[in-house]
N, C-alpha and C positions, 0 to 999 in steps of 0.2 A: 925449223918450223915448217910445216906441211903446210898446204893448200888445203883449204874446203874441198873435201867430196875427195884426197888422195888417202892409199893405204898404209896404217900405223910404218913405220919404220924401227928395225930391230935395233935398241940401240943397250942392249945386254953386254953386249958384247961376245967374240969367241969362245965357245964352247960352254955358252950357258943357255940355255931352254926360256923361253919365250913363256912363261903361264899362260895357257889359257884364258879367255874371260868366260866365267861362270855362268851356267844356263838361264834364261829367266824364269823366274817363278811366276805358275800359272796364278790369275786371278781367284782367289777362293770366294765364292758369291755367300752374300752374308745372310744367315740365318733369319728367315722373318720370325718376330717377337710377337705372341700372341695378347690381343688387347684385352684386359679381363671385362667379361662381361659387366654389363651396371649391376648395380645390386637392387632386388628388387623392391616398389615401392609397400610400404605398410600402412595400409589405411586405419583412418580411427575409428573406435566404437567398440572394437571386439578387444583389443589390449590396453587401450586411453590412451595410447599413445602415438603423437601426429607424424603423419610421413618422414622419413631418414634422407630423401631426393635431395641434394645440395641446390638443382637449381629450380629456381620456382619458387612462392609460396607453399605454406604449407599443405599436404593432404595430395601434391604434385599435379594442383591444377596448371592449367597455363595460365605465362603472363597474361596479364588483361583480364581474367575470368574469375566469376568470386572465389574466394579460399574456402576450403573445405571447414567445415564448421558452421559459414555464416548464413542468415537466412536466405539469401538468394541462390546458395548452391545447393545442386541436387542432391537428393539421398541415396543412399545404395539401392541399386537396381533404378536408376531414374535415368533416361537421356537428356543431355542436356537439353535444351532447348522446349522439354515437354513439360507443361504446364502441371501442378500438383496435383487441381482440380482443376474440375467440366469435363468436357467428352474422352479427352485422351489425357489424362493422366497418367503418367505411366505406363503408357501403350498399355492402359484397361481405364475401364469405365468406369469411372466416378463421381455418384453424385454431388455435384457443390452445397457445401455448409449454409444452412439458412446463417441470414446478417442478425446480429444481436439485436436490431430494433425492432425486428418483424416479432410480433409477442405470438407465443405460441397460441395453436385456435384449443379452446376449452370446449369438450363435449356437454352438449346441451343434456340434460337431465329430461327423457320425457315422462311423464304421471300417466299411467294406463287410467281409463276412464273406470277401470271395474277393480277398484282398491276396496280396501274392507269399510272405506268410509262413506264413499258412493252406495258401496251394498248394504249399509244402515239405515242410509235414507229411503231407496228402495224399498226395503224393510217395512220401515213404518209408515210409508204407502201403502201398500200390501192389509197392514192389520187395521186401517182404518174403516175397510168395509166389515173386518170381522166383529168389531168394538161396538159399530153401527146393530148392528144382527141383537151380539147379547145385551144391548141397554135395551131394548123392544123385546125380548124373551120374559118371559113371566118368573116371576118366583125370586127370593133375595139369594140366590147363588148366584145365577147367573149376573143379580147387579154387581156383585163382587166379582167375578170375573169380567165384566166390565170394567170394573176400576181397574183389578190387574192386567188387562191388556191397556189399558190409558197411561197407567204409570210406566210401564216396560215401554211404549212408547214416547213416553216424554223422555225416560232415562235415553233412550237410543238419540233421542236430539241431541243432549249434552255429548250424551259419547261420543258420535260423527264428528262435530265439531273437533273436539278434542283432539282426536285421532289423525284428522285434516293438517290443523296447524301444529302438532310435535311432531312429525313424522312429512311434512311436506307433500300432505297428498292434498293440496287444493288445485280443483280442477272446475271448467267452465259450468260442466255438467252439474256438479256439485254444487255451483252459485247460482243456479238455478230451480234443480230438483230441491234442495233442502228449504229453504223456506215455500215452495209447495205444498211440501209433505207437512211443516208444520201447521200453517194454516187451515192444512183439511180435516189435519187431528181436531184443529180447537174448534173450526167450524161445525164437524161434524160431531163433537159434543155438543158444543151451544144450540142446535136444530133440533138433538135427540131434544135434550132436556126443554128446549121450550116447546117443541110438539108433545113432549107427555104432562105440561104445564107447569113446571116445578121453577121456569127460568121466564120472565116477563120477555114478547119478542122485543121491546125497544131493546133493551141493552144486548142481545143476541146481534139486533140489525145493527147498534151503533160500533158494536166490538168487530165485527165482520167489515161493515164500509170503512172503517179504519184499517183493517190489514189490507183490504181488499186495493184502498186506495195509494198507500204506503209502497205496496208493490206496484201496480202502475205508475208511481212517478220514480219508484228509481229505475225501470223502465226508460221511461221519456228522457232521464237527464244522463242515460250510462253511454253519451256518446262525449259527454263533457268530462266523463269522471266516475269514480263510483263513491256511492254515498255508504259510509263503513255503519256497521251498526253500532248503537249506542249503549251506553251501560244502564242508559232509563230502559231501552228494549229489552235488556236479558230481565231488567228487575221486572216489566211488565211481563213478560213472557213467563216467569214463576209463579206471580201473583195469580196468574189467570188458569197456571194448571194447581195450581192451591182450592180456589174457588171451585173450581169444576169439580175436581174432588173430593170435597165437603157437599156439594151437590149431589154426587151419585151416590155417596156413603147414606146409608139410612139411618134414621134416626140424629140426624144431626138439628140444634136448633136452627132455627130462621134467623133468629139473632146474629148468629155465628156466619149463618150462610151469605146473611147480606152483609154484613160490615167485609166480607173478604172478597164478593162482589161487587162492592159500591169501590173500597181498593181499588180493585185491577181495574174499576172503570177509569175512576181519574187518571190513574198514570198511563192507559192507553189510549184516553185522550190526548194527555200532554204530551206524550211522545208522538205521536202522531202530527200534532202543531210543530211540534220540535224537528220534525222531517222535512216539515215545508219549508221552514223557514230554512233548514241547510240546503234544500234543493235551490231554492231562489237563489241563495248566495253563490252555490255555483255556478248557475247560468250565468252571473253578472262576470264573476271573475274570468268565466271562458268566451264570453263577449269582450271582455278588457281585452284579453289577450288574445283577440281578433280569431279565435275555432268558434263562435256562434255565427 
């Protein structure tokens, strides 16, 4: 037995060779192993098919952050954190969605004042001085062209009318000028005919202070209301171009002439009463209702 740190001792013995101890073998440093890259993520939308990312939810959001799909997570091409809508959307500019309560605004429809129905009434302003002329011309043409410009003028009253309400052309102008225009027809008949004497003036003066007054109070009361016209007024309002026109026709009897005269008087009397009495009832109801 040797001592720590003394050299081996031959103990082969005589004439045998001692083996060498073997060189050491150098360290061989070991090969680095390449880590395979990840594989990359597949988003959804262009295959339907959700992210392959092992960690994470799907679509390889981060933990904590919505998963791809749901409504709080962005869209493709969106940062996060950038709002869908208002000013930066999307790092661009987009208007915010009006709220489903807000009712969309309806364009107002406006009525030009110079529609084909306005230009009727115009119209038969217009041929009322001409109507005038040929009842005072001498000779039975011209009284017949008198009537034919009277009648062509009453026609254009109906047809305004008409024209207004299917077509929606009622306009302020129109609630004003149109019964103008008719009154100065009937007027301006009822004056011919009682100046050439064929018409007594009371009922001239009484059929006239009735339209003339009729119009003044719906005047005074169209702050309360408007007073519609009545179905006694259209029937007065025929009756009286009936009469007129058995007036200008010659050769018609007197008989005929008054019974269709003494007509249009009563019921343009009664309609006439029949006006005041709506006007009164609306002043009462817009004093109820505290506008008087």
């Amino acid at each position: 037995m040797t001592e720590r740190g003394e050299p081996p001792v031959d103990v082969a013995g005589p004439g045998k060779v001692t083996p060498e101890p073997a060189p050491p073998v150098a360290a061989v440093p070991a090969t680095p192993v390449a880590t395979p890259a990840p594989a990359p993520r597949v988003e959804s939308g262009a295959s339907g098919k959700p992210d392959t990312t092992p960690d994470g939810p799907p679509g390889g959001a981060p933990i904590g952050s919505p998963a791809a799909g749901s409504e709080d997570a962005p869209a493709r091409g969106e940062e996060p954190g950038v709002p869908r809508s208002g000013p930066l959307a999307g790092g661009l500019l987009v208007p915010e969605q009006p709220s489903a309560d807000v009712a969309p605004e309806i364009p107002v429809r406006r009525v030009s004042t110079w529609n084909i129905a306005n230009v009727l009434t115009i119209a038969r302003l217009a041929i009322v001085p001409v109507f005038t002329v040929f009842m005072f011309a001498d000779g039975q043409v011209w009284r017949l062209a008198s009537l034919g410009v009277f009648l062509l003028a009453s026609l254009t009253d109906q047809l305004d009318g008409w024209l207004a309400r299917k077509y929606a052309l009622i306009t302020d102008f129109g609630k004003i000028a149109d019964p103008i225009a008719d009154k100065a027809l009937i007027g301006a008949a009822l004056l011919s005919l009682s100046y050439l004497g064929e018409i007594p003036w009371w009922v001239t003066l009484v059929i006239i202070a009735r339209e003339a007054g009729v119009t003044l109070l719906r005047f005074l009361v169209i702050r309360h209301g408007v007073i519609p016209a009545s179905y006694g007024g259209k029937v007065k309002t025929v009756l009286q171009i009936v009469a007129i026109a058995l007036y200008i026709v010659p050769g018609v009897p007197d008989l005929v002439r008054w019974a269709a005269v003494g007509l249009a008087l009563v019921v343009t009397v009664g309609t006439g009463i029949d006006y005041v009495i709506r006007a009164v009832r609306l002043r009462q109801v817009a004093r109820s209702a505290g506008t008087g």
